[in-house]
C-alpha positions as CSV (number, residue, x, y, z in Angstrom):
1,X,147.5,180.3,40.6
2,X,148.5,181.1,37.0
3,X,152.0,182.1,38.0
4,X,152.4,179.3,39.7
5,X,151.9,177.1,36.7
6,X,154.2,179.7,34.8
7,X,157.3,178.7,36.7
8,X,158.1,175.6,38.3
9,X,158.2,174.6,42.2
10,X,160.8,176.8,43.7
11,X,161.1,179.1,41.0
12,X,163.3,177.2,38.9
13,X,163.8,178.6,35.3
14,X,164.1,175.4,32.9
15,X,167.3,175.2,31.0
16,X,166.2,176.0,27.7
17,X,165.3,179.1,29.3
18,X,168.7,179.9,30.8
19,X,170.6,179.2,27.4
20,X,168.3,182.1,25.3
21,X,170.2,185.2,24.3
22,X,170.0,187.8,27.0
23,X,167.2,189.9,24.4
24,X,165.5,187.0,23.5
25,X,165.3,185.3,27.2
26,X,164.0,189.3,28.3
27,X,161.4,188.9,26.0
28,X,160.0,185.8,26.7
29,X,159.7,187.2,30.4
30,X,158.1,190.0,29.5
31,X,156.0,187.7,27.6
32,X,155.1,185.2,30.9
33,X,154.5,188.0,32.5
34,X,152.2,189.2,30.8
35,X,150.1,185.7,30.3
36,X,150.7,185.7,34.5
37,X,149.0,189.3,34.5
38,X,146.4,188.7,32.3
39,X,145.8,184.9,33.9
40,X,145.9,183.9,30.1
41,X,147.3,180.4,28.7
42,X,147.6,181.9,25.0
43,X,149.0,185.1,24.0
44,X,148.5,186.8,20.7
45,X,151.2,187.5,17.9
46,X,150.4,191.0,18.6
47,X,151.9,190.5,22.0
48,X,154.7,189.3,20.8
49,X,155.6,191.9,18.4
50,X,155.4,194.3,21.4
51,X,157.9,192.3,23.3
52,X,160.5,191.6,20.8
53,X,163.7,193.2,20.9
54,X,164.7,196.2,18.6
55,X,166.8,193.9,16.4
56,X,166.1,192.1,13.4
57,X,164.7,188.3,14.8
58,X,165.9,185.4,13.3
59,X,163.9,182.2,12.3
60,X,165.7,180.6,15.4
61,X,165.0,183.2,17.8
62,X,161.4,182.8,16.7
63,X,161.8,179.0,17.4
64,X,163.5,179.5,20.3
65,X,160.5,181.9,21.8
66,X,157.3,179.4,20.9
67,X,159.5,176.5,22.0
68,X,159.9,177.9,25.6
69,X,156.5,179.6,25.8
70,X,155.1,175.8,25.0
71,X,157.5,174.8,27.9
72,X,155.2,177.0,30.5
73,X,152.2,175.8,28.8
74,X,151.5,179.1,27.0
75,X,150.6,179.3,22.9
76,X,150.6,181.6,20.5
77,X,147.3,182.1,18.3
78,X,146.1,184.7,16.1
79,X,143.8,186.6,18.2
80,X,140.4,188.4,17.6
């Protein structure tokens, strides 16, 4: 049920999606897939350190990551 709320009917990716860096875009899959795993709608920042790429992150990447997250419906918070 979860996934299904992850990604649109049919599978679709939204654009915003599509037009992410290769990296980035890998990391916010690994990222909805692990909210689909878990059946969470919020994912901690811990989580999202694990899943960034090796590379030094720019503000805009960061942006770019919350802003498509919020797209599937899934947040960021700071955790326990």
């Amino acid at each position: 049920m979860l996934s299904d709320a992850l990604r649109p009917a049919g599978g679709i990716v939204l654009p915003s999606h599509d037009a992410l860096p290769a990296d980035i875009r890998m990391t916010v899959d690994r990222l909805l897939a692990k909210a689909d795993a878990e059946r969470r709608r919020s994912l901690t920042y811990d989580d999202l350190e694990e899943a960034l790429p090796p590379r030094d992150v720019t503000a805009d990447d960061l942006e770019a990551i919350f802003w498509v997250l919020a797209e599937y419906g899934i947040e960021l918070d700071e955790g326990d």
